[in-house]
TIMARRO-285896 format. One record per residue (C-alpha): residue number from 0; chain; x, y, z. Coordinates in nm, 3 decimals, m for minus. Layout:
BEGIN
[pt NUM; 'A'; [X; Y; Z]]
...
//
This chain:
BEGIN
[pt 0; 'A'; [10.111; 7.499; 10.246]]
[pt 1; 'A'; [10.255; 7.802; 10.343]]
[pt 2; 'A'; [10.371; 7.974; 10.767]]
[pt 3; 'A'; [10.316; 8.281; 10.806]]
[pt 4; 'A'; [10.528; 8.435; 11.077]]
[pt 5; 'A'; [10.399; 8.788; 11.153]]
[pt 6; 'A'; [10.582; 9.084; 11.347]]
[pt 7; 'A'; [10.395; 9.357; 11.409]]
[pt 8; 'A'; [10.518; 9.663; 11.566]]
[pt 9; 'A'; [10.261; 9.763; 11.822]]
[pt 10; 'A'; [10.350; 10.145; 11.762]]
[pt 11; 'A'; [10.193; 10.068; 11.364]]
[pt 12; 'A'; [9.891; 9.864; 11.423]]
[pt 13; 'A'; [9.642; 9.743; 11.219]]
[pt 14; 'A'; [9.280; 9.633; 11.271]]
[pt 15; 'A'; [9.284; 9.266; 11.398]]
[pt 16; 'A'; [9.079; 9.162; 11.081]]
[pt 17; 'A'; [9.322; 9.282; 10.862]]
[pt 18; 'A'; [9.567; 9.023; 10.896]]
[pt 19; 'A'; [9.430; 8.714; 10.830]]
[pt 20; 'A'; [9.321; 8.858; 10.471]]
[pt 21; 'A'; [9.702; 8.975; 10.400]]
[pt 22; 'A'; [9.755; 8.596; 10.473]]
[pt 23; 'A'; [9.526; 8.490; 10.278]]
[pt 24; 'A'; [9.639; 8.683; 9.954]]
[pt 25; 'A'; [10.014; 8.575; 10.030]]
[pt 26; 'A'; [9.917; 8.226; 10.049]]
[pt 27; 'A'; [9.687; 8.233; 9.720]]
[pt 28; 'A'; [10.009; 8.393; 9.569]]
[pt 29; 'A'; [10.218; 8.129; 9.638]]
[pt 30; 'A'; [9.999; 7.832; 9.655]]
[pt 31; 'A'; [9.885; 7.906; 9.281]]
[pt 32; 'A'; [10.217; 7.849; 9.164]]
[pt 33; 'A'; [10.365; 7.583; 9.401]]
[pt 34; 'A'; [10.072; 7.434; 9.539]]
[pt 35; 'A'; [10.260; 7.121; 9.670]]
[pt 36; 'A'; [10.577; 7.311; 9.857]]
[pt 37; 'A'; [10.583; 7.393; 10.219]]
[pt 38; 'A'; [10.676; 7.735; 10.286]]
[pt 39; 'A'; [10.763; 7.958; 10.573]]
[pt 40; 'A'; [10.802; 8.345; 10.538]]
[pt 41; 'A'; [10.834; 8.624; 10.764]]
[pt 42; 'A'; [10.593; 8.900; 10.763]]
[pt 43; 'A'; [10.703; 9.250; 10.948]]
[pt 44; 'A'; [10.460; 9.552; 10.905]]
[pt 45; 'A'; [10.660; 9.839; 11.089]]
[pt 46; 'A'; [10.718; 10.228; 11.025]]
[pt 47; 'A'; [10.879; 10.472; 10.798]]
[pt 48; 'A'; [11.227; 10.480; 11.062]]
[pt 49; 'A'; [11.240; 10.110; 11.046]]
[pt 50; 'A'; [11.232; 9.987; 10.710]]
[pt 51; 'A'; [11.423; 10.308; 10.577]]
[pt 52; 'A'; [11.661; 10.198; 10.775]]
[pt 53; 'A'; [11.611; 9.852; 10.649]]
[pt 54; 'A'; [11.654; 9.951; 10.278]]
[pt 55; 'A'; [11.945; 10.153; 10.370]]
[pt 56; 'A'; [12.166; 9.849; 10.512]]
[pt 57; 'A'; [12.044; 9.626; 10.206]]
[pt 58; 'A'; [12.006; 9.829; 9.861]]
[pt 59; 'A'; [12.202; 10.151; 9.956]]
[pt 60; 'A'; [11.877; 10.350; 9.956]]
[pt 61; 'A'; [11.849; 10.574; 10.212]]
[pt 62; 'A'; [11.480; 10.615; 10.245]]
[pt 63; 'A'; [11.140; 10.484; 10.348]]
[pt 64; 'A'; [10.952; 10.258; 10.086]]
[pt 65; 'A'; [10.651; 10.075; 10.108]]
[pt 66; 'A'; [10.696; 9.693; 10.092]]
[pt 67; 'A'; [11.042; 9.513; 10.038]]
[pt 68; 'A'; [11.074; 9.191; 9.996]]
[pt 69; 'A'; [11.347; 8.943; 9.999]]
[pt 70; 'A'; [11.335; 8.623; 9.849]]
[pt 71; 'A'; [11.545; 8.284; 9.945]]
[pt 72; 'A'; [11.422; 8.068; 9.608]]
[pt 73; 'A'; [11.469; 7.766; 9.753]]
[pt 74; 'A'; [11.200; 7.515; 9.588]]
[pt 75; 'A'; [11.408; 7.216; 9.531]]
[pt 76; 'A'; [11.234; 7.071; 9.887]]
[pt 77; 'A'; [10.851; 7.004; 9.810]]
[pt 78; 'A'; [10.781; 6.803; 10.117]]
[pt 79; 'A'; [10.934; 7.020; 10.402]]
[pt 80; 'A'; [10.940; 7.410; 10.543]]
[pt 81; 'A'; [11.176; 7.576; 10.359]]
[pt 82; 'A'; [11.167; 7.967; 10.409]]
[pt 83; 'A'; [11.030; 8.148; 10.089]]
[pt 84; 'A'; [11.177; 8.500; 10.231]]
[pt 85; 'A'; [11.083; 8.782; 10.418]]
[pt 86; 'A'; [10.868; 9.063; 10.364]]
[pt 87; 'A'; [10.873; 9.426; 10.531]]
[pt 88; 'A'; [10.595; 9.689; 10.531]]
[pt 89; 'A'; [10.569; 10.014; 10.605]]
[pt 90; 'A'; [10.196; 10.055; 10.780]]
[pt 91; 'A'; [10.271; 10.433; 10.770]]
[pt 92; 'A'; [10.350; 10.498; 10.397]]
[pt 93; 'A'; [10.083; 10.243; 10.361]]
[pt 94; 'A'; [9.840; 10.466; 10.538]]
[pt 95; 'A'; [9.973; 10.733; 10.328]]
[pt 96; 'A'; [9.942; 10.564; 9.991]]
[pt 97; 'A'; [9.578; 10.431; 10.091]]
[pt 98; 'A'; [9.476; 10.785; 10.121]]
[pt 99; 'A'; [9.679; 10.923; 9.805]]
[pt 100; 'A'; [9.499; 10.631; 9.625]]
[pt 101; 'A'; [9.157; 10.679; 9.744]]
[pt 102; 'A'; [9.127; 10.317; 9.914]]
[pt 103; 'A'; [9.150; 10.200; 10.227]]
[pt 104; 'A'; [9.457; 10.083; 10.427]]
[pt 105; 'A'; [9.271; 9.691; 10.417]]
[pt 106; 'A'; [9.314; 9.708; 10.071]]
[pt 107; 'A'; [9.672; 9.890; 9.998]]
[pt 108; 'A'; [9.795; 9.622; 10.291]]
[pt 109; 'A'; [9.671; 9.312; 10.093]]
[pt 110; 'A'; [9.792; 9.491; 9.755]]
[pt 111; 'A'; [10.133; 9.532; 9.946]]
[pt 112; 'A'; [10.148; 9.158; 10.039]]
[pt 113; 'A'; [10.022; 9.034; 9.694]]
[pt 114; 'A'; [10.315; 9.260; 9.544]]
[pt 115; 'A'; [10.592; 9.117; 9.782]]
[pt 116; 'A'; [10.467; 8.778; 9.733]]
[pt 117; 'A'; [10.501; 8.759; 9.356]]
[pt 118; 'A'; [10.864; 8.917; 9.427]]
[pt 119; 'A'; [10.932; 8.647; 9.620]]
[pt 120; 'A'; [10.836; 8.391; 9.402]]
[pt 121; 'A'; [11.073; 8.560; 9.105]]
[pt 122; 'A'; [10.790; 8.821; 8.968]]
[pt 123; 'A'; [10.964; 9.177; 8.861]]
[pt 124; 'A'; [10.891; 9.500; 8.683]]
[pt 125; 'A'; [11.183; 9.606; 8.583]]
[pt 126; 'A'; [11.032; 9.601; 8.182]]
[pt 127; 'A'; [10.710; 9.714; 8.073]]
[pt 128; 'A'; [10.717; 9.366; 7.990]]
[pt 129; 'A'; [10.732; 9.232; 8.316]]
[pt 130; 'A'; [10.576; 9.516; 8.519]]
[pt 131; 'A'; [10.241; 9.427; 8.266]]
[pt 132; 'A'; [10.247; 9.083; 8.431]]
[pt 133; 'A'; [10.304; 9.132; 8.735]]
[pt 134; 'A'; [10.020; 9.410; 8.767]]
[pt 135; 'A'; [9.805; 9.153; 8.615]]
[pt 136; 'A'; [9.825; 8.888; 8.818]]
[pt 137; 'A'; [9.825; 9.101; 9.135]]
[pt 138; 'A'; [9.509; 9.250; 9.020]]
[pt 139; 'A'; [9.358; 8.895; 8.906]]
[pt 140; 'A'; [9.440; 8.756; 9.298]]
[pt 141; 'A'; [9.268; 9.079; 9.436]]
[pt 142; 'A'; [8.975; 9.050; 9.276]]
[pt 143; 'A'; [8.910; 8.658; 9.320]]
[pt 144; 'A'; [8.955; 8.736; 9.654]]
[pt 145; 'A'; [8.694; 9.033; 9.642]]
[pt 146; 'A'; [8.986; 9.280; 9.725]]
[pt 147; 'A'; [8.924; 9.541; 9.502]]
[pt 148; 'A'; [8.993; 9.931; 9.527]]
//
């Protein structure tokens, strides 16, 4: 069981139908591996200014990005909320990678939230090694939930 809070900036919207699918996908993330842990996480889909800003403060990169996550890893508490993390999209470069990609924003948004997800739950791709199975099972929660580019 997973909460989903979700901020959105009303200057970056989003069709209405669009969020309950990114909720979905971050939910089948985490339920597939800790399917008996309550979870709460923050969700914040913003702009460029915003979450440059954010990675700025917190990794000493002073630009936009698409998604960033950041994780608590606290699982030691099955049977109440514990928060899993945060995670902060950019609905602009979103739009802009959508485009660049050939898909639609639906689909880069739930790719986004599937990506921050895994990071959450200790995923990386940092080594081919890693970045292989991570792509993997982003791809392989996409497409059983018919998300596909």
């Amino acid at each position: 069981m997973i909460r989903i809070d979700a901020d959105l900036r009303p200057e970056f919207p989003v069709p209405v139908t669009y969020l309950p699918l990114m909720k979905r996908v971050i939910r089948t993330c985490v339920n597939e591996q800790y399917p008996n842990h309550r979870f709460e996480l923050d969700l914040i889909l913003c702009g460029d200014e915003e979450i440059r800003s954010i990675n700025s403060r917190f990794r000493g990169i002073d630009r936009p990005t698409d998604v960033l996550s950041f994780p608590m890893m606290d699982f030691d508490y099955p049977d109440i909320y514990v928060s899993l993390g945060s995670i902060v999209i950019s609905v602009e470069t979103a739009r802009r990678q959508a485009e660049e990609y050939g898909h639609s924003l639906k689909r880069e948004l739930c790719f986004l939230c599937a990506h921050a997800a895994l990071h959450l739950l200790g995923y990386d791709h940092e080594t081919d090694k890693e970045r292989v199975v991570m792509e993997n099972k982003q791809k392989e929660i996409l497409d059983n939930l018919g998300i596909t580019r």
